[in-house]
C-alpha positions as a Markdown table, in Angstrom:
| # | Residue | x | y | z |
|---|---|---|---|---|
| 1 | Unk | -18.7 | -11.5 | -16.4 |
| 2 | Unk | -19.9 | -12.1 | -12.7 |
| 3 | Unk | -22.9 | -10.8 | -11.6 |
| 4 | Unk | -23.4 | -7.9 | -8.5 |
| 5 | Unk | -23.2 | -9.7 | -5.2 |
| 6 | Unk | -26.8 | -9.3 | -4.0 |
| 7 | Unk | -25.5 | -8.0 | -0.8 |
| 8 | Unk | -24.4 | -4.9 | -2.8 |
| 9 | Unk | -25.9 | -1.7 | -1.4 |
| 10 | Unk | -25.9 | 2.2 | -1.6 |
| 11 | Unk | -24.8 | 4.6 | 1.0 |
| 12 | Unk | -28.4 | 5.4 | 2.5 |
| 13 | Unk | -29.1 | 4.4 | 6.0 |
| 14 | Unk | -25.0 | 4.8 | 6.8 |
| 15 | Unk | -24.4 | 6.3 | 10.3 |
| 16 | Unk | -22.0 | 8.6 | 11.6 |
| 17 | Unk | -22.0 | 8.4 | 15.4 |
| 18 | Unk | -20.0 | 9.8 | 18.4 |
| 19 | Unk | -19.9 | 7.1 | 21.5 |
| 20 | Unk | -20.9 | 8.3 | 24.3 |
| 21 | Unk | -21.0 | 6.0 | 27.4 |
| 22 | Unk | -19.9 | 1.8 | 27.1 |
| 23 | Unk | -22.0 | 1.1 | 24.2 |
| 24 | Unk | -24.3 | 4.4 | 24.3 |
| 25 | Unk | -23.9 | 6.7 | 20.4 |
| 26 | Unk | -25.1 | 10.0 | 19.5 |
| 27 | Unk | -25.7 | 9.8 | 15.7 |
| 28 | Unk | -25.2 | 13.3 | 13.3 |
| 29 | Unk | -28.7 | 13.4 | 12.3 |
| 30 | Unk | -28.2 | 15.0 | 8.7 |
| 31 | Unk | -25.3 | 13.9 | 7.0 |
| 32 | Unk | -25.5 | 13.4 | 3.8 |
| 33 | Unk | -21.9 | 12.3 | 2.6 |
| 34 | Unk | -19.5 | 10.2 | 4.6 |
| 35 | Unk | -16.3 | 9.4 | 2.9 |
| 36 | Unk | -14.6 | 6.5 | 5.1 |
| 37 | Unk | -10.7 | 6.7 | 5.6 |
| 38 | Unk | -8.6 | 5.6 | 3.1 |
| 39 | Unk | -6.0 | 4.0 | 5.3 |
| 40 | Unk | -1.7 | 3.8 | 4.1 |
| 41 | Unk | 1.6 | 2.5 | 4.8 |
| 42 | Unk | 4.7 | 4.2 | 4.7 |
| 43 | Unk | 7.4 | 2.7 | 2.2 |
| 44 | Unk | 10.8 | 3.6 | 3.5 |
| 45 | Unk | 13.9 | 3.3 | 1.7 |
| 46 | Unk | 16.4 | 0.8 | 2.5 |
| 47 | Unk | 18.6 | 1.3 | -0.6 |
| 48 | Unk | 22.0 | 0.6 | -0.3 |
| 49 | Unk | 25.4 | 0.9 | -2.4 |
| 50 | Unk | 25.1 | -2.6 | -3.4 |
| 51 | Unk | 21.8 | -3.1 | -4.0 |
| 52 | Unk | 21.1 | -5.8 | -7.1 |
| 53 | Unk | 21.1 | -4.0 | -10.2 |
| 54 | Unk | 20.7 | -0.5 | -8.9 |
| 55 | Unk | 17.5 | -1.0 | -7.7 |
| 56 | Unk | 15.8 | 1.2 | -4.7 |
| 57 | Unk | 15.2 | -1.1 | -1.7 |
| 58 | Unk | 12.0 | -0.6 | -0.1 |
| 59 | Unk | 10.1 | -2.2 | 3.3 |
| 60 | Unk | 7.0 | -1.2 | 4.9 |
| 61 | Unk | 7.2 | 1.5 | 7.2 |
| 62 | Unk | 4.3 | 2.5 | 10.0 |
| 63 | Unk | 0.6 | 2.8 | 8.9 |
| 64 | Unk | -1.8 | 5.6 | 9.2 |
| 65 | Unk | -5.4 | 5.3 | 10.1 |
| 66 | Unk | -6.2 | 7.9 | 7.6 |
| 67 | Unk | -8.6 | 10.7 | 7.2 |
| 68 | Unk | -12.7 | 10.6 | 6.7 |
| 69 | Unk | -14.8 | 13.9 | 5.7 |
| 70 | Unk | -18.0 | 14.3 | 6.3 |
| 71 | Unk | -21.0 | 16.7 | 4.7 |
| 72 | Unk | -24.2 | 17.5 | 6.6 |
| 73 | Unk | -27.6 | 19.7 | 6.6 |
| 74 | Unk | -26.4 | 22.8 | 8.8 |
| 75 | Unk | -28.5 | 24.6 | 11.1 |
| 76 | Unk | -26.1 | 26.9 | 12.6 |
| 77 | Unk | -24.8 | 26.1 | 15.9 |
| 78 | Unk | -27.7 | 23.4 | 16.9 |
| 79 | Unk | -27.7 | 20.0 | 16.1 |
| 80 | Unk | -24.9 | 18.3 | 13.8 |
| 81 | Unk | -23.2 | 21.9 | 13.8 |
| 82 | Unk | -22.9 | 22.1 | 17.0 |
| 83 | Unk | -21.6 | 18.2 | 18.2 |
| 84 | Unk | -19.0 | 18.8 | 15.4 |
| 85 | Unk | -18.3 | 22.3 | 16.9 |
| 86 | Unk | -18.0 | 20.9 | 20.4 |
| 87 | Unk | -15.6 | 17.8 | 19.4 |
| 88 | Unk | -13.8 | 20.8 | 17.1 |
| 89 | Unk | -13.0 | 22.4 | 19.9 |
| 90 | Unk | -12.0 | 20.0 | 22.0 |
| 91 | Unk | -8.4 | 18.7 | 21.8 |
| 92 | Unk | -9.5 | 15.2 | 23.3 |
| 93 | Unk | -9.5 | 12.1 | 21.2 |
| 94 | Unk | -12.7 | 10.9 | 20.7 |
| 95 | Unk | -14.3 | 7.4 | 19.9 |
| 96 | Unk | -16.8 | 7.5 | 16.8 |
| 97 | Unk | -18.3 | 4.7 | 14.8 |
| 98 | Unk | -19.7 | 4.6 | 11.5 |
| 99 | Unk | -22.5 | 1.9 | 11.0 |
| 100 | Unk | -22.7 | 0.9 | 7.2 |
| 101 | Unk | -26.4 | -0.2 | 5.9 |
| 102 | Unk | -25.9 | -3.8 | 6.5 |
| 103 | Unk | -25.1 | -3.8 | 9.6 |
| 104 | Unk | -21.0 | -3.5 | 10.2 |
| 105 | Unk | -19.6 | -1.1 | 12.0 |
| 106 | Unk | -16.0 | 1.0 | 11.5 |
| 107 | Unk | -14.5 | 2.2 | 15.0 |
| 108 | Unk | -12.4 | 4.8 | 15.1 |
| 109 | Unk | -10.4 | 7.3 | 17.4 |
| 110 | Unk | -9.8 | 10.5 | 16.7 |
| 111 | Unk | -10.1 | 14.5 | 16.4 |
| 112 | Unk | -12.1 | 16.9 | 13.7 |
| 113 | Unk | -9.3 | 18.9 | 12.2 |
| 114 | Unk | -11.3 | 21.3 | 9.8 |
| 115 | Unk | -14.8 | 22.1 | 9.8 |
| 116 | Unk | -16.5 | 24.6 | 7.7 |
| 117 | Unk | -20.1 | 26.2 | 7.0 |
| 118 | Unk | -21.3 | 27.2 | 3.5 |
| 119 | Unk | -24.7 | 29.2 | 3.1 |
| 120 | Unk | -25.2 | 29.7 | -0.9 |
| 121 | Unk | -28.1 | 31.6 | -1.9 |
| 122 | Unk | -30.1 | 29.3 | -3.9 |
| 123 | Unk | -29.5 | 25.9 | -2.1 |
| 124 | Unk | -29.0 | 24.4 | 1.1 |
| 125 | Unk | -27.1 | 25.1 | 3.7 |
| 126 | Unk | -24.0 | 22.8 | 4.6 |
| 127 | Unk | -21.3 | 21.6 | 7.1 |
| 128 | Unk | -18.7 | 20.0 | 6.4 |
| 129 | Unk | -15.9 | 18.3 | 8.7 |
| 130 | Unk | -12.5 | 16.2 | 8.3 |
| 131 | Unk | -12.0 | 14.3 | 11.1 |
| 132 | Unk | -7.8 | 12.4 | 11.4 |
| 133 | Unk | -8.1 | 9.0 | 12.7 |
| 134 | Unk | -5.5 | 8.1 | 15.4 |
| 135 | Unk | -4.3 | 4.6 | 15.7 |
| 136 | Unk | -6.1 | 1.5 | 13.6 |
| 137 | Unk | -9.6 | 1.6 | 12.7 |
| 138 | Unk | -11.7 | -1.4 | 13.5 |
| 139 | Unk | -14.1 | -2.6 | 10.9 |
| 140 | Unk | -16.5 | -5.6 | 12.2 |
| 141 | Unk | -18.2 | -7.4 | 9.9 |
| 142 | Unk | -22.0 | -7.5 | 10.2 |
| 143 | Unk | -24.0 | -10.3 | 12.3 |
């Protein structure tokens, strides 16, 4: 069995982060899970009356960028709250980047298309957004 690739690391230190200007990010201060997009392909069907054996006929179809959800320390209406409220309510496409521990970064476009508050009695208070990403995300590998 092969051994854990030292480079291996834990979520801590990922960064969530709206851009701003050229090269300028406002990072959500508090979140505290950050689920990356799992991206897919269509598969369309291009079964036909003669295909071999009777098997459906399949190529690849358009791709989708995905969805990511996010989870963060709510303070109602300020901070985190509040960017995600702004972008929420916005019906521009935005740029965003998440900045993984070592260094690479995932840019993507996109829009928040939920976002939700839950205050329980006996634990923290939490946000929570899904944001759809439009077009392809772009992951760079670190320096």
């Amino acid at each position: 069995m092969a051994a854990t690739a030292a480079d291996t690391d834990i979520g801590h230190l990922t960064l969530f982060k709206k851009k701003t200007g050229v090269s300028t990010y406002v990072t959500l201060a508090e979140v505290v899970e950050f689920n990356p997009p799992e991206m897919t392909k269509d598969a369309v069907e291009f079964t036909h009356m003669s295909s071999p054996e009777g098997w459906r006929e399949y190529k690849p179809g358009l791709k989708d960028g995905g969805e990511t959800t996010l989870t963060y320390n709510l303070i109602p209406g300020e901070a985190d709250d509040d960017q995600i409220a702004d972008s929420f309510a916005s019906d521009a496409v935005e740029e965003w980047q998440v900045e993984f521990p070592n260094g690479a970064t995932l840019d993507l476009k996109g829009f928040f298309t939920s976002h939700s508050r839950a205050t329980p009695i006996d634990d923290r208070m939490t946000g929570a957004a899904t944001f759809k990403v439009s077009g392809k995300p772009t992951l760079t590998a670190a320096a």
